[in-house]
C-alpha positions as CSV (number, residue, x, y, z in Angstrom):
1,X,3.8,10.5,14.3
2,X,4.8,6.9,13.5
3,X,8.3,6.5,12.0
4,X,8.4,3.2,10.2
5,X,12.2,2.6,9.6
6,X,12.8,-0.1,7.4
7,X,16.1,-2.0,6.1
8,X,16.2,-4.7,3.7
9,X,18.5,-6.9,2.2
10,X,17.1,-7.0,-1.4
11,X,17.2,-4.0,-3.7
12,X,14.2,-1.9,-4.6
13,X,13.5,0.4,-7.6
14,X,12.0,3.3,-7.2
15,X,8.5,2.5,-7.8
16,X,8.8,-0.6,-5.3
17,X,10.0,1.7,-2.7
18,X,7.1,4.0,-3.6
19,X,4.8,1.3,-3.1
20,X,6.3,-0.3,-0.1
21,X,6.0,2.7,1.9
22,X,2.8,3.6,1.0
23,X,1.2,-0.4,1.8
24,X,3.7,0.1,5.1
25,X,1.7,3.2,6.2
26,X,-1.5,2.1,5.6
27,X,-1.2,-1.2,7.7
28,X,0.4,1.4,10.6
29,X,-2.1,4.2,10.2
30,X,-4.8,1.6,10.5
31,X,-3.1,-0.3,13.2
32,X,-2.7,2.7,15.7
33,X,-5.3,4.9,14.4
34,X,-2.8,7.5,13.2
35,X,-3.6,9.6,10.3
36,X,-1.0,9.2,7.1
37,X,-0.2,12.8,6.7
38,X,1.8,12.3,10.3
39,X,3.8,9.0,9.5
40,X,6.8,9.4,8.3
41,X,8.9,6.1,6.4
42,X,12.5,5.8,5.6
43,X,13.4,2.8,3.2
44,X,17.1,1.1,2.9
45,X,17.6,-1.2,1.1
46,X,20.5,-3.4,-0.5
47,X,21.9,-3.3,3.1
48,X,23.9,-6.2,4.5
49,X,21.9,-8.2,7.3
50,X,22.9,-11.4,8.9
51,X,20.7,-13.6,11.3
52,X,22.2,-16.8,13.2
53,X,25.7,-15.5,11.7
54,X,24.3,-16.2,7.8
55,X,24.2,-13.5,5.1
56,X,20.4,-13.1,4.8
57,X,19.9,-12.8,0.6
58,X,15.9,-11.9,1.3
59,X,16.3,-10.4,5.0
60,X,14.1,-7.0,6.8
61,X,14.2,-5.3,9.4
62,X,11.8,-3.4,10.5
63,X,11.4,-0.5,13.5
64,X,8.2,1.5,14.0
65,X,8.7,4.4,16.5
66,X,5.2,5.8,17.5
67,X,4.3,8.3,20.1
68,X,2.9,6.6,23.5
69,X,2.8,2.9,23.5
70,X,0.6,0.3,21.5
71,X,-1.1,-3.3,22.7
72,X,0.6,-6.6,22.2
73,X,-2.3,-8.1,19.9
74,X,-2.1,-4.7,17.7
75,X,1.1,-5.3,17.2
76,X,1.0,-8.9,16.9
77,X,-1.5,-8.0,14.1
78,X,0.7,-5.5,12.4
79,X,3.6,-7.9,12.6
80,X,1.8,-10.1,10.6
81,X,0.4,-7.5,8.3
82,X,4.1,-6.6,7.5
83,X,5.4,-9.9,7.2
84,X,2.6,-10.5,4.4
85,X,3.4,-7.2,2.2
86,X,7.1,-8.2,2.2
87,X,6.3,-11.9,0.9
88,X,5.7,-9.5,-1.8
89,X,9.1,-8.6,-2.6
90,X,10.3,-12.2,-1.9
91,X,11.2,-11.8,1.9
92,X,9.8,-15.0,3.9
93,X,8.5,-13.6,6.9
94,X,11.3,-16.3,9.1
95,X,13.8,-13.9,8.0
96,X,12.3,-10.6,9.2
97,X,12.2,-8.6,12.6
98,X,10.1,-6.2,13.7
99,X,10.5,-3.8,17.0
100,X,8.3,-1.0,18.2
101,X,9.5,1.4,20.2
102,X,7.2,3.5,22.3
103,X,8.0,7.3,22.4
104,X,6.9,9.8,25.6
105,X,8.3,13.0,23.5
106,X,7.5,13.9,19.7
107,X,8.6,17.3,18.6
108,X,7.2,18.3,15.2
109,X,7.4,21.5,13.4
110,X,8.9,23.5,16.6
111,X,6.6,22.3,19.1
112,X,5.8,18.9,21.0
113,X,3.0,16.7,20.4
């Protein structure tokens, strides 16, 4: 039930997106305990993002929705954990965000979680 939304600056074939999602979900299924087959992971990229008013040429954002709410340190370790697979695609982690965002309701397939 995770939703790991992320937005980046820098543009992405398919096969990098491919891959980028699937390193993204394993760091949050481990993370949170959350099975794969339940996350869900939207990718943007080439979008415009700005930090201290500057164009950002290597920039991310990232936003991980996930049903109830998650420990500082496991997210402190995830942080790092996504800041490391997007040195991969040339994005210092100075010039990334993350937010998580605790979630009371999930529906899913008609029904609530």
């Amino acid at each position: 039930m995770p939703y790991i939304e992320a937005k980046l600056s820098v543009k992405l074939d398919e096969t990098q997106k491919n891959e980028l999602q699937a390193k993204l979900t394993e760091v949050v299924s481990a993370s949170f305990s959350k099975p794969k087959a339940y996350i869900m992971a939207g990718i943007e990229d080439g979008k415009s993002l700005y930090m201290a008013e500057k164009k950002l040429e290597k920039g991310a954002y990232i936003s991980i929705s996930l049903l109830g709410s998650a420990s500082k340190p496991a997210c402190q370790t995830l942080t790092g954990n996504i800041c490391s697979i997007l040195s991969e695609y040339g994005i210092d982690g100075s010039s990334v965000y993350v937010t998580y965002h605790p979630v009371d309701l999930w529906g899913w397939n008609g029904s609530m979680f």
